[in-house]
One Martini backbone bead per residue (centre of mass of N, CA, C, O) as a GRO file, in nm:
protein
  430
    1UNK     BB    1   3.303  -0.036  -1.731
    2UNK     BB    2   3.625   0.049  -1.853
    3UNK     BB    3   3.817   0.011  -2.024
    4UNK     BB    4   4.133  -0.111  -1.908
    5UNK     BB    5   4.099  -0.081  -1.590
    6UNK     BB    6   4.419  -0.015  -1.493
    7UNK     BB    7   4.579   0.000  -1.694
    8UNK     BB    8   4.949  -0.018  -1.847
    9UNK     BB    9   5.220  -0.037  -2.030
   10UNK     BB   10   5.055  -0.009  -2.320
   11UNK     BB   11   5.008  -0.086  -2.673
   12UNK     BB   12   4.796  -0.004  -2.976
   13UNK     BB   13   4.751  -0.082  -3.289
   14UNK     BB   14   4.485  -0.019  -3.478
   15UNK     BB   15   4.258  -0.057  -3.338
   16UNK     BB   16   3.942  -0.197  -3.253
   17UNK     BB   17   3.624  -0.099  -3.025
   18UNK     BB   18   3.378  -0.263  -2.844
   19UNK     BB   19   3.144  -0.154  -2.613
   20UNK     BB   20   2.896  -0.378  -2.427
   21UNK     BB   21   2.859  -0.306  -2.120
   22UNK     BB   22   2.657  -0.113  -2.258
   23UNK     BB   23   2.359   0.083  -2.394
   24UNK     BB   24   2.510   0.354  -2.585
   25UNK     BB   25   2.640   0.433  -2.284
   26UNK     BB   26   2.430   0.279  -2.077
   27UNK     BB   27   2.305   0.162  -1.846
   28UNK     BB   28   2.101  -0.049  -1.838
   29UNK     BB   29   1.888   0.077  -1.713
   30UNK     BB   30   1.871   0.352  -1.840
   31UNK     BB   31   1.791   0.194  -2.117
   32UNK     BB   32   1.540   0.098  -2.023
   33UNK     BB   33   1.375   0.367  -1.950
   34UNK     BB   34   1.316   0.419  -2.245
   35UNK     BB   35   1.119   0.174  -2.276
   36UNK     BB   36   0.945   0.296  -2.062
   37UNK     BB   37   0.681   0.381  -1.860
   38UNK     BB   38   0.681   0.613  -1.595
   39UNK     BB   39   0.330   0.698  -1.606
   40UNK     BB   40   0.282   0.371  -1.492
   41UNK     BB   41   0.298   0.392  -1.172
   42UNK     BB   42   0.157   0.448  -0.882
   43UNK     BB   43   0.398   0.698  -0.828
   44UNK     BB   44   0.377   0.853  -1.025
   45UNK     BB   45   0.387   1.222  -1.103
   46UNK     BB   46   0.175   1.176  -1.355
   47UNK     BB   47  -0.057   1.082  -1.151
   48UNK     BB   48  -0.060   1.335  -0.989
   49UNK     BB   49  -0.323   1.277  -0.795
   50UNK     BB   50  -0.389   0.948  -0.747
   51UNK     BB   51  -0.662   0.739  -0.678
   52UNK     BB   52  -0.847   0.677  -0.409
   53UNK     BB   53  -0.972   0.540  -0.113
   54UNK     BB   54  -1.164   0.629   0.088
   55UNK     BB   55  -1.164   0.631   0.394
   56UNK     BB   56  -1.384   0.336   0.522
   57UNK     BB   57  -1.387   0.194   0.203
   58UNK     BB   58  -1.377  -0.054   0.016
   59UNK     BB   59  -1.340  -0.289   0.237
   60UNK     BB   60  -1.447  -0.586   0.100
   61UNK     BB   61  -1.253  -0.589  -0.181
   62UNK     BB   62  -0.977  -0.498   0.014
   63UNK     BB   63  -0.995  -0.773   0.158
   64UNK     BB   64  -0.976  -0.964  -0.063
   65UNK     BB   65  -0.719  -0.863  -0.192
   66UNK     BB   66  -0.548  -0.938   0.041
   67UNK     BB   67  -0.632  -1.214   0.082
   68UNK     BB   68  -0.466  -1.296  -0.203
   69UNK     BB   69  -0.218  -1.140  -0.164
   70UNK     BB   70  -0.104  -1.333   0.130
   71UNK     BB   71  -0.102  -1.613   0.024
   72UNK     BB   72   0.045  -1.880   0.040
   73UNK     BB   73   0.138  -2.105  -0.217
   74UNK     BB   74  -0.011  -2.335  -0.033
   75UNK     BB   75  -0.305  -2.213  -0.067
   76UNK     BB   76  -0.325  -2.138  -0.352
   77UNK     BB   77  -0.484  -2.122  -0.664
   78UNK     BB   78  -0.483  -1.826  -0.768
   79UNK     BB   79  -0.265  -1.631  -0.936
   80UNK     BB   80  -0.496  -1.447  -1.065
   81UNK     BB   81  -0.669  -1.151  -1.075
   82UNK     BB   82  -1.025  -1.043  -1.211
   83UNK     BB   83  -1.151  -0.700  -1.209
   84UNK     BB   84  -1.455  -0.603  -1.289
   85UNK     BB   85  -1.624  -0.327  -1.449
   86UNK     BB   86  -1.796  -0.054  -1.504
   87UNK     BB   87  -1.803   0.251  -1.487
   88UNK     BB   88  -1.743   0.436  -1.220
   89UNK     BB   89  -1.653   0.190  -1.023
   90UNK     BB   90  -1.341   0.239  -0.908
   91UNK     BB   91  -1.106   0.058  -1.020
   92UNK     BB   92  -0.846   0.251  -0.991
   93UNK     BB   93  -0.868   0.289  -0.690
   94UNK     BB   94  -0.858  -0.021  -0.600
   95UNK     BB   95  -0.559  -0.015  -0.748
   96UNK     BB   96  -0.412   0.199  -0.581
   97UNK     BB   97  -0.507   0.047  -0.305
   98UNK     BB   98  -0.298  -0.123  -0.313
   99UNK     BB   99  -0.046  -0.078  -0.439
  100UNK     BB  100   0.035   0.070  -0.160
  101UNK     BB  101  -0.035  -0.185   0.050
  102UNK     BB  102   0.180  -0.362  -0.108
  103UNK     BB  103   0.424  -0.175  -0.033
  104UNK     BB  104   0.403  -0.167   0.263
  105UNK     BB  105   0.459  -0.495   0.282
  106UNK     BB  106   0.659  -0.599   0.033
  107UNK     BB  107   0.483  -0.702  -0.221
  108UNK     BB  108   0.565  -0.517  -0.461
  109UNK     BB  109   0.677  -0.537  -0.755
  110UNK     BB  110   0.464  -0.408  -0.998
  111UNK     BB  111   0.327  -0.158  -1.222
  112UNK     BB  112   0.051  -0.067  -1.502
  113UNK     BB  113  -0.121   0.205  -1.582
  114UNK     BB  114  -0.363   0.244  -1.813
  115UNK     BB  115  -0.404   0.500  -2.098
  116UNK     BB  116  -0.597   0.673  -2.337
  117UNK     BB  117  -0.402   0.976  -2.282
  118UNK     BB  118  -0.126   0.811  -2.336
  119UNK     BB  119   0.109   0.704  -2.569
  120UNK     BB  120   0.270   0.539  -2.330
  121UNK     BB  121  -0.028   0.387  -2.207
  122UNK     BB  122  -0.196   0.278  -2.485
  123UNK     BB  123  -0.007   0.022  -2.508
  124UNK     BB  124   0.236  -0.285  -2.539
  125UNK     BB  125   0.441  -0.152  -2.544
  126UNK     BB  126   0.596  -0.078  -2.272
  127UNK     BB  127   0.545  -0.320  -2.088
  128UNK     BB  128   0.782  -0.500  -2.018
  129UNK     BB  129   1.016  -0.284  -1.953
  130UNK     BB  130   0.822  -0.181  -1.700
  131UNK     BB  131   0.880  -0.446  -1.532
  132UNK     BB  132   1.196  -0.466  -1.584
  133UNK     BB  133   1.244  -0.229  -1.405
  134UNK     BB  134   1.058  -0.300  -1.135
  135UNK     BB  135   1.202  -0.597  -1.055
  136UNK     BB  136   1.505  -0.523  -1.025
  137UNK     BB  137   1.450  -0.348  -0.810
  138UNK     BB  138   1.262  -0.494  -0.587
  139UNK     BB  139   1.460  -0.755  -0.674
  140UNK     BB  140   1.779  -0.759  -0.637
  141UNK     BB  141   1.853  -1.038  -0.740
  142UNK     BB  142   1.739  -0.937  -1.034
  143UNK     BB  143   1.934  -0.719  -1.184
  144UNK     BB  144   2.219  -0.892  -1.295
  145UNK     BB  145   2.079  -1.043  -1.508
  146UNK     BB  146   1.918  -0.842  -1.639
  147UNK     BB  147   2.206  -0.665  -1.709
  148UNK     BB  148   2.325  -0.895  -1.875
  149UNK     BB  149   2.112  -0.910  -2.086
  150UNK     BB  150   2.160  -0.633  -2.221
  151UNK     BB  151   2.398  -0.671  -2.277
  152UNK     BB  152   2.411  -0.944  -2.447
  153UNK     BB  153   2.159  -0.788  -2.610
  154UNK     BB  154   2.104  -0.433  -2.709
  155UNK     BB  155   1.818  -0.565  -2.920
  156UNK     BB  156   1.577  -0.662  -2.758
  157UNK     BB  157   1.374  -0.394  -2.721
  158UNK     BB  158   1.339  -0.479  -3.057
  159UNK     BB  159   1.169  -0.689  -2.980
  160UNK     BB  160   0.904  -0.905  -2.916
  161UNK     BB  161   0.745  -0.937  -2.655
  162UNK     BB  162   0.789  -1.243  -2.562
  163UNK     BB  163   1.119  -1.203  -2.586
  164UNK     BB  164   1.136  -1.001  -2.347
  165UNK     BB  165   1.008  -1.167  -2.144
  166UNK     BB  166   1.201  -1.446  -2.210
  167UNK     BB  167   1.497  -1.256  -2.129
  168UNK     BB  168   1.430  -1.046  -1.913
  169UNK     BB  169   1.251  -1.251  -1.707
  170UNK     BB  170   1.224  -1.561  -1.688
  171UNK     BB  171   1.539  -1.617  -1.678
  172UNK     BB  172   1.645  -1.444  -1.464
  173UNK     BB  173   1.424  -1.609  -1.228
  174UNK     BB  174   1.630  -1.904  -1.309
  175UNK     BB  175   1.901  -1.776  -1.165
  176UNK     BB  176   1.754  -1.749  -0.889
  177UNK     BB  177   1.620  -1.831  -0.621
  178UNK     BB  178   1.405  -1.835  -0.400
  179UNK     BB  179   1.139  -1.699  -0.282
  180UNK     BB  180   0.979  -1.660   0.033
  181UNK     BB  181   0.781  -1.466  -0.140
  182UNK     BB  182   0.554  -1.346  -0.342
  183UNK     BB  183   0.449  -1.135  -0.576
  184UNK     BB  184   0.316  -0.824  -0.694
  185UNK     BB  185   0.134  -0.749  -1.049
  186UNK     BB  186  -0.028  -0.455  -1.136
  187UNK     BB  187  -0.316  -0.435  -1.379
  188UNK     BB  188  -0.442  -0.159  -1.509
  189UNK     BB  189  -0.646  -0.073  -1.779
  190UNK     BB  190  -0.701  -0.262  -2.029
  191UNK     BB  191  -0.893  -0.134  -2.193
  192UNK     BB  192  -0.685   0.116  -2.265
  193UNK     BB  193  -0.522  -0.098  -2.456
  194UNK     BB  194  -0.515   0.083  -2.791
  195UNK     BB  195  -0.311   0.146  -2.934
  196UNK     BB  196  -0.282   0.377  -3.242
  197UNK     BB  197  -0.571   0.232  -3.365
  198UNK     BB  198  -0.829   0.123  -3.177
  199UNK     BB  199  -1.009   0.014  -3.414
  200UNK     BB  200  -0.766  -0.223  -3.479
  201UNK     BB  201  -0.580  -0.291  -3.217
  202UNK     BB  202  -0.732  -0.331  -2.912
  203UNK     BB  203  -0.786  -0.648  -2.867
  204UNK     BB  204  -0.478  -0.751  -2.972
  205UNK     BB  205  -0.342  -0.586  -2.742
  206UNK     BB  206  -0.518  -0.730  -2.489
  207UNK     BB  207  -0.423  -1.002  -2.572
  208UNK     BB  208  -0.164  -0.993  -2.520
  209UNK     BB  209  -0.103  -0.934  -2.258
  210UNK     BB  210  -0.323  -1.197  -2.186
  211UNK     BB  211  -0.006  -1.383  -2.262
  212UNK     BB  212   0.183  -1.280  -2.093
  213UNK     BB  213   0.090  -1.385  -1.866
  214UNK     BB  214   0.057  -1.619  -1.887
  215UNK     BB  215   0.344  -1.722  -1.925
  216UNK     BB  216   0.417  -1.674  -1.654
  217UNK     BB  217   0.240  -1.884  -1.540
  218UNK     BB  218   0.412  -2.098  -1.664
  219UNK     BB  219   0.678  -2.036  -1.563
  220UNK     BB  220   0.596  -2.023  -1.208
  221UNK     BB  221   0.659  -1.729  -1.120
  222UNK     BB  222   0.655  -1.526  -0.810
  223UNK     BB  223   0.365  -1.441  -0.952
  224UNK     BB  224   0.078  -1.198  -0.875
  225UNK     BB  225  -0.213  -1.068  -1.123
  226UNK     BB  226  -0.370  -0.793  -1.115
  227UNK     BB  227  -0.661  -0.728  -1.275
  228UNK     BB  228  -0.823  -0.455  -1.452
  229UNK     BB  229  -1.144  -0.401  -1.601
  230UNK     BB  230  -1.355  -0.393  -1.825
  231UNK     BB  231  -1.630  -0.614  -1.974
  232UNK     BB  232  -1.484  -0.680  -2.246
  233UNK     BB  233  -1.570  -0.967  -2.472
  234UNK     BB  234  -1.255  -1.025  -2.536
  235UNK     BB  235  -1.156  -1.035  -2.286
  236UNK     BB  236  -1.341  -1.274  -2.169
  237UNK     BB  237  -1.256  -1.452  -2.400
  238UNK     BB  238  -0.939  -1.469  -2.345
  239UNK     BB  239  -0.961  -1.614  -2.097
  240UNK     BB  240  -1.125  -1.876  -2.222
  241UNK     BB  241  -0.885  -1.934  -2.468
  242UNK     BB  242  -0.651  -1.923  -2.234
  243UNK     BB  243  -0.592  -2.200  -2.045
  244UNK     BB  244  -0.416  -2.085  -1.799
  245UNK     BB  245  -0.552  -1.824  -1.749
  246UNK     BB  246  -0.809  -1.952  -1.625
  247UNK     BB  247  -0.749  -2.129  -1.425
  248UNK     BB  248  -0.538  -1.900  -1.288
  249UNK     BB  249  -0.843  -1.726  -1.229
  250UNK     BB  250  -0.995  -1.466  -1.037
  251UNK     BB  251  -1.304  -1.361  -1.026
  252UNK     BB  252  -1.442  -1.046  -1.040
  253UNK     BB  253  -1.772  -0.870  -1.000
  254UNK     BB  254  -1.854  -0.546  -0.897
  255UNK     BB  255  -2.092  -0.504  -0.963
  256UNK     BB  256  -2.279  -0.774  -0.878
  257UNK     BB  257  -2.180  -0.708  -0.570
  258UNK     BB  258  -2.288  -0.483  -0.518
  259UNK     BB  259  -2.410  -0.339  -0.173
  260UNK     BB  260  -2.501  -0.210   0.091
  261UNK     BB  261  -2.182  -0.117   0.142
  262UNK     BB  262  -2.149   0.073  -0.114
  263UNK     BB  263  -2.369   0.277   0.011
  264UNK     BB  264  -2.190   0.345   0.279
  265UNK     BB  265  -1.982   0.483   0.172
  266UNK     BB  266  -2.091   0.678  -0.005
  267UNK     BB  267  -2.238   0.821   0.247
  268UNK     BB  268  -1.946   0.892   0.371
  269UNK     BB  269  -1.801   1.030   0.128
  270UNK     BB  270  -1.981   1.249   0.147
  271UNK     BB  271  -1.991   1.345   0.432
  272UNK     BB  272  -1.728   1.457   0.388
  273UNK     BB  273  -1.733   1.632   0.172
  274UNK     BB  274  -1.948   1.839   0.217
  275UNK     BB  275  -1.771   1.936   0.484
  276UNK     BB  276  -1.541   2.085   0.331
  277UNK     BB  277  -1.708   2.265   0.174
  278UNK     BB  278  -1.857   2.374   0.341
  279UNK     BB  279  -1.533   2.530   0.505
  280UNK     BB  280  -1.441   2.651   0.263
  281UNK     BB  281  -1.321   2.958   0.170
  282UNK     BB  282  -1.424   2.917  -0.161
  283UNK     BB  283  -1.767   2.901   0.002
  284UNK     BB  284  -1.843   3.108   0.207
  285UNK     BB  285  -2.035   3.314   0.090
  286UNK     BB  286  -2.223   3.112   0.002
  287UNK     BB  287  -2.299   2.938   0.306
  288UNK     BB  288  -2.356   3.152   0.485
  289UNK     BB  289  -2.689   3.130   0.441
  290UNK     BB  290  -2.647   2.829   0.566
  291UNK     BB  291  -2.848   2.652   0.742
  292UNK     BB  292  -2.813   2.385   0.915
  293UNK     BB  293  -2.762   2.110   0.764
  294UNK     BB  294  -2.520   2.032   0.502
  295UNK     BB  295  -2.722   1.862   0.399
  296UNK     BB  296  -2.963   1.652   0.392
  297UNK     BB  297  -3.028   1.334   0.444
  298UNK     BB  298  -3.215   1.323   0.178
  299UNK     BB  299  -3.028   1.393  -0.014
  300UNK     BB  300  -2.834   1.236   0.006
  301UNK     BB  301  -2.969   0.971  -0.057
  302UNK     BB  302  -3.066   1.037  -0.323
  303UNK     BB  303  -2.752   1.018  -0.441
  304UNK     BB  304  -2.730   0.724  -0.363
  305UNK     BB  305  -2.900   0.641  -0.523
  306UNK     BB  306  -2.854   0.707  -0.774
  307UNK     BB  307  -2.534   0.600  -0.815
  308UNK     BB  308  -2.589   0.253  -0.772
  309UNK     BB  309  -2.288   0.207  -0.703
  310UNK     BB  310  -2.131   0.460  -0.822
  311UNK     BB  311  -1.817   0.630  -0.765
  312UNK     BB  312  -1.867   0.818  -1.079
  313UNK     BB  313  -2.097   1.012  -0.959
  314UNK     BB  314  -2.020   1.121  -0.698
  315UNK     BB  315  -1.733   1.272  -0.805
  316UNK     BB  316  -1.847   1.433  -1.003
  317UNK     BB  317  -2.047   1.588  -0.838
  318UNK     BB  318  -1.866   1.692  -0.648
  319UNK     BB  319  -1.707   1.877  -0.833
  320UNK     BB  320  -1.918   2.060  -0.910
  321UNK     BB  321  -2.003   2.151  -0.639
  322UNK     BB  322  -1.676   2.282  -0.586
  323UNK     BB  323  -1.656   2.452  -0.753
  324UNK     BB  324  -1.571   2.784  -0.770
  325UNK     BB  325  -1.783   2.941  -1.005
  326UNK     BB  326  -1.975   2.857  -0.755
  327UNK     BB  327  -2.266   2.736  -0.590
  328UNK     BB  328  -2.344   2.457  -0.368
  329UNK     BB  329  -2.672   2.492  -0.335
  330UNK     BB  330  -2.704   2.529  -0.659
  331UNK     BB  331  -2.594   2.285  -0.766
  332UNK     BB  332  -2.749   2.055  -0.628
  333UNK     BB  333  -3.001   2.130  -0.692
  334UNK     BB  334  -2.998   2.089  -1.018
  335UNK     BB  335  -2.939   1.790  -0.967
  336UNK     BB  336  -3.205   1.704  -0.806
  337UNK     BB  337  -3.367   1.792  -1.024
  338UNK     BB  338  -3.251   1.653  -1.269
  339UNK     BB  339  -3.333   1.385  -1.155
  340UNK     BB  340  -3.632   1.371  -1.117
  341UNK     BB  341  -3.698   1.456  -1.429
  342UNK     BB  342  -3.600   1.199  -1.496
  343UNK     BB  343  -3.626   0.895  -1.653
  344UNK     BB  344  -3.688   0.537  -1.625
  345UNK     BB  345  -3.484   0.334  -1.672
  346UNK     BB  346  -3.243   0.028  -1.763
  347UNK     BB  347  -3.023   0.210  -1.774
  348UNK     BB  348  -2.728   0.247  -1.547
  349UNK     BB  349  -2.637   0.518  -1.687
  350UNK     BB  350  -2.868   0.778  -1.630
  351UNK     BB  351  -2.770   0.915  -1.459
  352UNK     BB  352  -2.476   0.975  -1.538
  353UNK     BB  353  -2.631   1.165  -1.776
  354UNK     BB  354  -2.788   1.349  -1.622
  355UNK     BB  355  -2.572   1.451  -1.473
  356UNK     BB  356  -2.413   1.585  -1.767
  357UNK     BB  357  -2.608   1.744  -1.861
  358UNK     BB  358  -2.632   1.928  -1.621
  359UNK     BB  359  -2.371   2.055  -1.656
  360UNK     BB  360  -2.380   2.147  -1.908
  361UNK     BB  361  -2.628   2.319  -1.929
  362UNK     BB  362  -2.435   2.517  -1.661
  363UNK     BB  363  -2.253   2.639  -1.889
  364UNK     BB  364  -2.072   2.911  -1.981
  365UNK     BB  365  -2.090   3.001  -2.289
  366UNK     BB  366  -2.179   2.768  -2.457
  367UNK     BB  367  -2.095   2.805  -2.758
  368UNK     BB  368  -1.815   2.750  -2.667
  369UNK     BB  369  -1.820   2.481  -2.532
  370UNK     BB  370  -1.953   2.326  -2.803
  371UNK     BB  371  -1.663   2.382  -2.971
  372UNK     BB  372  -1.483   2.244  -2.795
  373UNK     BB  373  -1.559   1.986  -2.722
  374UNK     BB  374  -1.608   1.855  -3.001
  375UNK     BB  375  -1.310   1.887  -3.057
  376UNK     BB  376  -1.216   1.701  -2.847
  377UNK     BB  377  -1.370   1.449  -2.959
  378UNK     BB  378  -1.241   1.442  -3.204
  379UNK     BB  379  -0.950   1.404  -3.091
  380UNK     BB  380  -0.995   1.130  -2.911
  381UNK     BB  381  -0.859   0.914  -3.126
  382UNK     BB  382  -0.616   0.892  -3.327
  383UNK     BB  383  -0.555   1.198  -3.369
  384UNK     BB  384  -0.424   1.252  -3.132
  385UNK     BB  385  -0.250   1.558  -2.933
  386UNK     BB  386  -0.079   1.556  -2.652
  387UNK     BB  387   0.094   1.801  -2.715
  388UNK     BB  388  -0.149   1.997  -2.756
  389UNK     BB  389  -0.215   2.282  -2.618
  390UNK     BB  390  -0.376   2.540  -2.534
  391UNK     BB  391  -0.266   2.765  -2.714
  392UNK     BB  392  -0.348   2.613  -2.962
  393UNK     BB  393  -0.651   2.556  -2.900
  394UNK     BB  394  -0.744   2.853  -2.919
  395UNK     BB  395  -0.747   2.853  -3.263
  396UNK     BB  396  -1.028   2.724  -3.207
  397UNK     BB  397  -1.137   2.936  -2.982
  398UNK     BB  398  -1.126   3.260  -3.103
  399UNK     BB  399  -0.825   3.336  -3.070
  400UNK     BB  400  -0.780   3.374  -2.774
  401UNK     BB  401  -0.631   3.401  -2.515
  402UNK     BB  402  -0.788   3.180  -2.315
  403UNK     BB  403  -1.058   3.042  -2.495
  404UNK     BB  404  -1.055   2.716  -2.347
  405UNK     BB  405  -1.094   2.811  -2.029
  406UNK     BB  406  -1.335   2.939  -2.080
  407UNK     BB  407  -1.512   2.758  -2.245
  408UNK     BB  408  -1.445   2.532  -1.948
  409UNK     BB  409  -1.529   2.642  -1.697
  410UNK     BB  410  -1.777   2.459  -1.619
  411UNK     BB  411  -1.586   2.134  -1.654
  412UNK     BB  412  -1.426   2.055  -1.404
  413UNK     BB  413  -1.585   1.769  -1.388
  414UNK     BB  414  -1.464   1.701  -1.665
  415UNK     BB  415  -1.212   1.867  -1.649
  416UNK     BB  416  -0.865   1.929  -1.676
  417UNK     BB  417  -0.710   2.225  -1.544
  418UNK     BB  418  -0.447   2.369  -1.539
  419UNK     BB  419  -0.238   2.534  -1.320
  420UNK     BB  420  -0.115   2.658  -1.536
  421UNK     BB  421  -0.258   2.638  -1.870
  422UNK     BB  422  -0.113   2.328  -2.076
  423UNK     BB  423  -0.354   2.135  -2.079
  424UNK     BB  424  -0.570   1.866  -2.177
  425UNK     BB  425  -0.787   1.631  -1.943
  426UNK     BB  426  -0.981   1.382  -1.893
  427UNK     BB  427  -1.172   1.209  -1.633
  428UNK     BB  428  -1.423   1.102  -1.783
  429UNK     BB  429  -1.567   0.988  -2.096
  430UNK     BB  430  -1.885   0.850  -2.023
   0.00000   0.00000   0.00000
């Protein structure tokens, strides 16, 4: 509201004049917006489009989880939900399909996808005020306290994230009456919470996350909060040694449990991409010669067989295999290949070694593909370069306009090159 609204017929001299209605000039939420980051929710535009689970897929722990997201106040047990798993088991597709499938029911209060690929996304300063304007969205009845308290102190969202907690959230929330049920939020990619130096930040700054939870806990909130995470021994220490947070959490092992039922997905998964691959104009020419179903059920077999249950392997075979630069079924074949003649191991990732092997073998290019690649991983530390686009990779890799797109061209499987080429994005790190 600006000074003096409606005021006139009065003179002030000499006056000296502070407006504090808004911060900076910008009203209340615009100013959280600064401190937040726009693509770490579920339905961000920088997320498009958001890996989710193929339909009728991942059934039985999105069962699990909708159960517990249901549950009403006088049922539940455990206030938070930690689904951990390694690499490849599909974490963030089922945390993408939960919190749409949440935000259907009116039950999403807020979410938070960490990456370390974002450099707003893969600390935990910006994590407060990124709930802390989803939650006044979401809950309109906590909108006006959010924005008193932002108005009343518009020095907030520099103090220390515990401070951010207790005055933008936990205070609000105090103000306003009981909601009629509970509300859920969602935390993918805790692991990926990895600071400005993550050889030195990683633990503390994921342990902090899992401090600002407790908080929520102890002050008794209706919010309910599902965590996905690899199980890192940090993370697991962190849940021990936090007792509110420990109490108050069901652990769910997506490895561990992994059944029958994950192989039957997978299988179908697999039979409807490859149904879409034979169809695709992109690969008619290639197709033509292809006689009787393609593939056969031994193959696919083969391919659910090797996957161990992870969802990051058949995914990854799947863009290879789709990549337009090539043959899909001589694609394939390379693939059943490159698994019969590994050897057989206890590394639960050999398949997925096996496979990234075969990839970068078949990649066209190969000297240049390996001065680019090399380069990638050197820069994906401390020192890594976001704003760096594509243009400039060039300079790295023969200096000449389109060199980086060229040595990455058999990597679509592994890598992300939009059209127009402007920057480079790693799909799985593994």
């Amino acid at each position: 509201m600006p000074l003096f609204e409606r005021a006139h017929d009065f003179v002030i001299n000499n006056g000296t004049f502070n407006d504090f209605s808004s911060s900076n000039g910008l009203e209340p939420l615009a100013y959280l917006e600064q401190y937040a980051a726009p693509g770490a929710t579920h339905d961000s535009a920088e997320r498009y489009p958001a890996p989710k689970c193929h339909e009728s897929t991942r059934v039985r722990i999105l069962e699990i989880l909708k159960a517990w997201v249901e549950q009403t106040r006088e049922e539940r047990e455990k206030r938070s939900f930690w689904l951990h798993a390694p690499v490849a088991m599909g974490k963030t597709t089922i945390a993408q399909t939960l919190a749409e499938e949440c935000e259907a029911m009116g039950n999403l209060a807020a979410s938070f996808f960490f990456s370390r690929l974002d450099s707003k996304r893969d600390r935990a300063q910006r994590f407060v005020a990124s709930l802390v304007l989803q939650l006044a969205l979401s809950i309109p009845q906590l909108k006006p306290h959010v924005e008193a308290a932002v108005r009343q102190n518009p020095t907030i969202l520099t103090k220390v994230l515990p401070i951010q907690l207790q005055k933008l959230i936990i205070q609000p929330f105090r103000r306003i009456p009981p909601l009629e049920e509970d509300k859920t939020v969602l935390v993918d990619a805790l692991d990926e919470c990895e600071g400005a130096d993550p050889s030195e930040d990683k633990e503390r700054e994921q342990r902090l996350i899992l401090e600002l939870i407790q908080m929520l806990q102890e002050a008794d909130l209706p919010l309910n909060i599902a965590i996905f995470s690899r199980p890192e021994s940090w993370i697991e220490e962190a849940f021990d040694e936090l007792e509110t947070l420990d109490e108050n959490t069901e652990r769910y092992d997506l490895f561990k449990e992994a059944d029958l039922e994950e192989y039957a997905d997978i299988t179908r998964y697999l039979r409807y991409r490859f149904q879409r691959i034979r169809s695709a104009k992109t690969h008619r020419h290639a197709m033509s010669k292809v006689q009787g179903p393609w593939p056969p059920e031994d193959e696919i077999y083969d391919l659910v067989n090797h996957s161990s249950g992870q969802f990051g392997y058949v995914a990854t075979v799947i863009r290879f295999i789709d990549d337009p630069y090539g043959s899909p079924p001589e694609r394939l074949k390379l693939i059943l290949q490159g698994s019969s003649e590994s050897h057989k191991a206890l590394n639960p990732m050999q398949k997925l070694d096996d496979l990234y092997r075969c990839i970068l073998e078949s990649c066209p290019n190969r000297e240049e593909m390996m001065q680019a690649l090399g380069w990638m991983v050197a820069m994906a530390g401390h020192v890594f370069r976001p704003d760096l686009t594509i243009p400039a990779h060039d300079e790295i890799v023969g200096g000449q306009p389109g060199a980086m797109a060229r040595a990455l061209r058999g990597l679509h499987a592994l890598c992300h090159i939009p059209s127009p080429p402007t920057h480079l994005e790693g799909i799985d790190e593994s």
